[in-house]
C-alpha positions in Angstrom: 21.3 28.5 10.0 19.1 25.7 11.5 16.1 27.8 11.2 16.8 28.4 7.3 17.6 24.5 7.0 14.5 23.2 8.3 12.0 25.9 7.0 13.5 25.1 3.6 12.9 21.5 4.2 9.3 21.9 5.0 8.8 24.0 2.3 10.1 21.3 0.4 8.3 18.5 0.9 5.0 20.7 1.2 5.8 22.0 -2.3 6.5 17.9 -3.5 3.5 16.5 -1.8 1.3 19.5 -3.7 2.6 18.4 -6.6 2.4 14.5 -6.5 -0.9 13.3 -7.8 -3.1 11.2 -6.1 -3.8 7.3 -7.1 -5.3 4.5 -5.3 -3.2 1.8 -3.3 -3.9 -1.8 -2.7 -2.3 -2.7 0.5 -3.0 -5.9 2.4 -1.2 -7.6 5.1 -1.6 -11.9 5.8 -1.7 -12.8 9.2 -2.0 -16.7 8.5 -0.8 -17.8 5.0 -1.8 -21.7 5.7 1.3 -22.8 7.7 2.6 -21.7 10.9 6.4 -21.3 11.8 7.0 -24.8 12.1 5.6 -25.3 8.6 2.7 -27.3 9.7 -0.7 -26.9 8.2 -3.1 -24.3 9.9 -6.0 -24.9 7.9 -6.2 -21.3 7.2 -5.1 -18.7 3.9 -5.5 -15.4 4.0 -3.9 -15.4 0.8 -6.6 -16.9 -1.1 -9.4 -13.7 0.0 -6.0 -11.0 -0.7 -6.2 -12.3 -4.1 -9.6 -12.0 -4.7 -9.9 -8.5 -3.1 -6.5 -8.0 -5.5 -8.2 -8.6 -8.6 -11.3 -6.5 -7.9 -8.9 -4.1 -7.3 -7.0 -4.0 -10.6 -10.7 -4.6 -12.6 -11.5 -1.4 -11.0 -8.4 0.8 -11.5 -8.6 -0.8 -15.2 -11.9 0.5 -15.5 -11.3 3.8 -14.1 -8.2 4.7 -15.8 -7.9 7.4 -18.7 
């Protein structure tokens, strides 16, 4: 019975992940965001390069998309 189970279950998600399309993924992770945990002022942003890497990102999936 735990055979069936989990051969059905791989056969599931094989049989989902065939049928899911692919699409692109913007992903980004800030290490410094311009204040340590204290809240005082590191002089650096990672934000501010995310966001322009962000916006080429949606210009180009704009462009791209049918």
């Amino acid at each position: 019975m735990k055979f069936l189970k989990e051969e059905l279950t791989e056969k599931y998600f094989t049989e989902k992940q065939n049928t899911l399309d692919d699409y692109p993924i913007f992903m980004a992770i800030a290490e410094d965001i311009g204040y340590d945990a204290t809240g005082r002022e590191t002089k650096n942003n990672e934000l501010d390069e995310i966001s322009i890497e962000l916006v080429r990102f949606i210009a180009h999936i704009n462009k791209t998309e049918i």
